[in-house]
N, C-alpha and C positions, 0 to 999 in steps of 0.2 A: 383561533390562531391562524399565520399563515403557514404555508406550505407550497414549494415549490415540486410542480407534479408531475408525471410523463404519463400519459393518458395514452398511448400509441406508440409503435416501431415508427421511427423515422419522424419524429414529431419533436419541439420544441418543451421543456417544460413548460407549463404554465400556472400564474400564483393566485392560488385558492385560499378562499377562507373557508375554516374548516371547525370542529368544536373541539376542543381540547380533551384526547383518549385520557379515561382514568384507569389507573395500574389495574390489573388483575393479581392475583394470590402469584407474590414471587417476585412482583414486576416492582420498576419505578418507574418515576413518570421525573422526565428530565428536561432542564429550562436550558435549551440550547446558547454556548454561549459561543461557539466554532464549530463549523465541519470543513475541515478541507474537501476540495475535488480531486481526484481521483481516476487518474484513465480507467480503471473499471466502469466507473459512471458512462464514458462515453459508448465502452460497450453495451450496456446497459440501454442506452437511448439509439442504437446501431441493431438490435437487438440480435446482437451477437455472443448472446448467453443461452441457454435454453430453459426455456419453462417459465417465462416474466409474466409476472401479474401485474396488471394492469386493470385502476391506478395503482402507480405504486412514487413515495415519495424518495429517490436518490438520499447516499452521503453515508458513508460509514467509517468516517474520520471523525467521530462527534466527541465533543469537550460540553457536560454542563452540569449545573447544578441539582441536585436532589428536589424536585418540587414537591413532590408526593410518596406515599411507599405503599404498594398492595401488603396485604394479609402475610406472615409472617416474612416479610421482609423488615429487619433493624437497623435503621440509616439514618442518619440524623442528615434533615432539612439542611441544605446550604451546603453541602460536602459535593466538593468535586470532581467527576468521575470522569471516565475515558470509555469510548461504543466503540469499539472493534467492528469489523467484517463477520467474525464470527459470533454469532445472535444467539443459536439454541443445538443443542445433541441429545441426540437419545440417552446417552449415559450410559447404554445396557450393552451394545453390539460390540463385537470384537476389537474396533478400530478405539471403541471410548475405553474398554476398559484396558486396553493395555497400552494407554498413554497417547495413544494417537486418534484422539476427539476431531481434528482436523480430516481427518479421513471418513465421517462417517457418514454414511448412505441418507440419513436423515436429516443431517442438519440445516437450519437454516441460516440464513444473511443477510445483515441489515441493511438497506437500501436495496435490496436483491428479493427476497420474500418477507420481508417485515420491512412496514416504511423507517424511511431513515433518517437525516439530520437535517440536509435542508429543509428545515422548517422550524417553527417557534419552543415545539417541544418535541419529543420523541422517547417510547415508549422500552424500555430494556427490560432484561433480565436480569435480574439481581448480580446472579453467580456470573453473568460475562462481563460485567462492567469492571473498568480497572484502575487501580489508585491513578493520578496525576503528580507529580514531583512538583513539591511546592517552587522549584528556582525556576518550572519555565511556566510562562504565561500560556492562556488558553489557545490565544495564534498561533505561536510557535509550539502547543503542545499536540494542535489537533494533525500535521501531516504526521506524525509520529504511529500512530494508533494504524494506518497501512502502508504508507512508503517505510517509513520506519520499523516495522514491525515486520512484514514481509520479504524487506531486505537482510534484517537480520536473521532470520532464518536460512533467509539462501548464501551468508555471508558464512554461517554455521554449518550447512552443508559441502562450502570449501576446506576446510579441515585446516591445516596449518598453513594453506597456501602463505607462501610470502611476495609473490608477485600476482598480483590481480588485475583480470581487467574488468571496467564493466563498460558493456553497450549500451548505450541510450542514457545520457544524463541528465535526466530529470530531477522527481522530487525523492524516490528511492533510491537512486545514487547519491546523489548528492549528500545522503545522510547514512549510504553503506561506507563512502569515503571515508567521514570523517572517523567512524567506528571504526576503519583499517588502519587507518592511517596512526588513529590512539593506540593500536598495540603492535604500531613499528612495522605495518604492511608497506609494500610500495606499490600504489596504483596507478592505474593507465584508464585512461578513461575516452571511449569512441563515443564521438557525437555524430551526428546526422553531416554529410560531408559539406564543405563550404558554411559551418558554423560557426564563426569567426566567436562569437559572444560566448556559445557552451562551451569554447577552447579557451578561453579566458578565464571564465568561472570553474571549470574544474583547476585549473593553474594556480587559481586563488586562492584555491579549498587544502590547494598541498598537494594535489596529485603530480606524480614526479615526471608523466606523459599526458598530452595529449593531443587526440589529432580524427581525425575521420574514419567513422565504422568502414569505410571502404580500403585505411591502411593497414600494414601488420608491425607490430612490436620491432624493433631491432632484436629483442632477446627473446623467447619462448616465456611465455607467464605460465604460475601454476595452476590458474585457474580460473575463470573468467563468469562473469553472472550476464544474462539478457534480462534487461530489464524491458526495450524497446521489443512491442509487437511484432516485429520480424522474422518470421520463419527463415528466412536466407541467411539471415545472422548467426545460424546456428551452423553451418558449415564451417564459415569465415571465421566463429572462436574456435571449431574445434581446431580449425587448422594453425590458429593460433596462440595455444595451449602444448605443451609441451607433452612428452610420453610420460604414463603416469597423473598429465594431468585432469582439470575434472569442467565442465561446463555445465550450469544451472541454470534454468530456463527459469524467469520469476517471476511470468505475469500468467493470469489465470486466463488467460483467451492470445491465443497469437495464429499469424497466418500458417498456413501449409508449408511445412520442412519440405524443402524439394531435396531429391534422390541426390547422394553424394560419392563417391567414390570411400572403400572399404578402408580406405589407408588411411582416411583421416579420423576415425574410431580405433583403427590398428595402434597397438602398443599399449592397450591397457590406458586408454585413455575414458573415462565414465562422462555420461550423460542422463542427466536428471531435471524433473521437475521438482517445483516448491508447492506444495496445497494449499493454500489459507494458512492458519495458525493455531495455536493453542493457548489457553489461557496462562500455560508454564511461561511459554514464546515471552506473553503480554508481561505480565509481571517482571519476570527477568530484565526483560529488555528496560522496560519502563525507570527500575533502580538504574542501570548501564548510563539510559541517557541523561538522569541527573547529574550523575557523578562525573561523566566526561567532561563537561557540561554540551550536548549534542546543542545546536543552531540554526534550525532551518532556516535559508531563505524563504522569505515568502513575500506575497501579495492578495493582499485584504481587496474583497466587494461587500458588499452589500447583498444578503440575500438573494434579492429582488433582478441582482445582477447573475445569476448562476448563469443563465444562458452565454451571457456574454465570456465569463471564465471558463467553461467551458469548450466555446468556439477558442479563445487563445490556447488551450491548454492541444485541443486537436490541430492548431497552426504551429506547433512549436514556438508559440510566443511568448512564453513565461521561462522563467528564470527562476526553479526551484518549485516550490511548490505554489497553488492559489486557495485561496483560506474565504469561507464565506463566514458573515459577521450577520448575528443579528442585530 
């Protein structure tokens, strides 16, 4: 099979033939038919995560078919599944058993410690793999499984906010939008400043502002998500979020928070991060966006082309999410 590989910090993937892993007791073995990309990925290839193995194959937005099943696993061949971020948990430690599996000290992740999508096939665990909604295709179903999935937890974590804003619109806003927006939210959406095109396409999408992470609301919002790496961004929503309100930080690597003045946390205003997910997150969500009917933008490469969607996805030159195709 192929596989597209990171063999090093600061290295290029590069595409290996490799021999096709077969399941172990639990596993399947899955015929990739999508992995989206992923700003995780470039941290990943930045190696601004800690503890990467190397090789390891990137991609944890993965869409694909049943090829094989290990030893009690019951799955019938051709059924299509969804590889999450979140790969395996202890099941036994405090964080798994009382619902938050997302927190635990041992778990692993796909394209992170177990190789992941980019590439021909890729190896899951039964219990974390999750239905696919028959109405969206494999393209549009794989940015779902992390932008999708991730934002909707930190969208959950805003609680009734009814003014929102979110920072950086990419492939997880763009698809936190549409979910606020279906249950009669009004969003605001900061793009990278002098973004003429992300001001457009959030305009598109329904959001009822938008304009430059560098501006501030005319009205105080209830609550705002950082989607964008940006540690400095986290001042600039608290300051514009109202009292009372709440800002969630929703990527798993960002820069250094620099020191801010006390008044802008003053009034009971909360500050939180999002962890990964849960398989409750997965499933939930997954029903939600058939039934909205959720739509990611996106743009299809060709496996072989990861490097390349990758460099656009680090230029701010994509428009929604980028979807690799075998």
């Amino acid at each position: 099979m192929r596989a597209m590989v990171l063999e090093g910090r600061d290295s290029p993937l590069v595409l290996r033939e490799r021999a096709s892993p077969q399941p172990g007791p639990g596993q399947l073995l899955l015929k990739v038919r999508a992995c989206a990309v992923c700003r995780t990925d470039l941290h990943l290839l930045d190696g601004d995560l800690p503890g990467i193995r190397y090789p390891i194959v990137p991609g944890h937005e993965i869409v694909g078919e049943v090829a094989a099943c290990g030893t009690g696993v019951a799955s019938t061949l051709g059924t299509r599944l969804g590889v999450p971020w979140l790969g395996w948990t202890c099941s036994q430690c405090r964080y798994c058993l009382a619902g938050q599996e997302n927190l635990c000290d041992q778990a692993r992740f796909t394209g992170y410690q177990l190789d992941g999508g980019y590439a021909d096939f890729v190896l899951a665990d039964a219990r974390y793999c999750l239905p696919i909604p028959e109405s969206i295709d494999d393209v549009h179903a794989a940015p779902l499984l992390c932008a999708g999935l991730i934002g909707f937890r930190a969208l959950r974590m805003c609680g009734d906010a009814r003014r929102l804003g979110l920072y950086g619109f990419g492939a997880a806003a763009h698809l936190v939008a549409q979910v606020a927006i279906s249950q009669g939210r009004e969003c605001h959406a900061f793009v990278r400043p002098g973004d003429a095109a992300g001001i457009a396409f959030a305009r598109q999408l329904g959001c009822t502002w938008a304009g430059g992470s560098d501006q501030m609301p005319t009205t105080p919002m209830d609550a705002a998500i950082i989607f964008a790496p940006v540690g400095s961004l986290v001042p600039t929503a608290l300051a514009a979020v109202r009292k009372g309100g709440t800002v969630v930080c929703g990527g798993i690597h960002m820069s250094d928070i620099p020191s801010f003045p006390y008044t802008l946390l003053w009034g009971e205003r909360s500050l939180r991060s999002v962890a990964n997910l849960t398989r409750a997150d997965g499933i939930e969500f997954m029903q939600l966006a058939g039934n909205i009917p959720l739509r990611p933008t996106i743009e299809t490469f060709p496996l072989e082309n990861a490097n390349l969607a990758l460099e656009r996805l680090r230029r701010g030159g994509l428009t929604g999410a980028a979807v690799l195709v075998t």
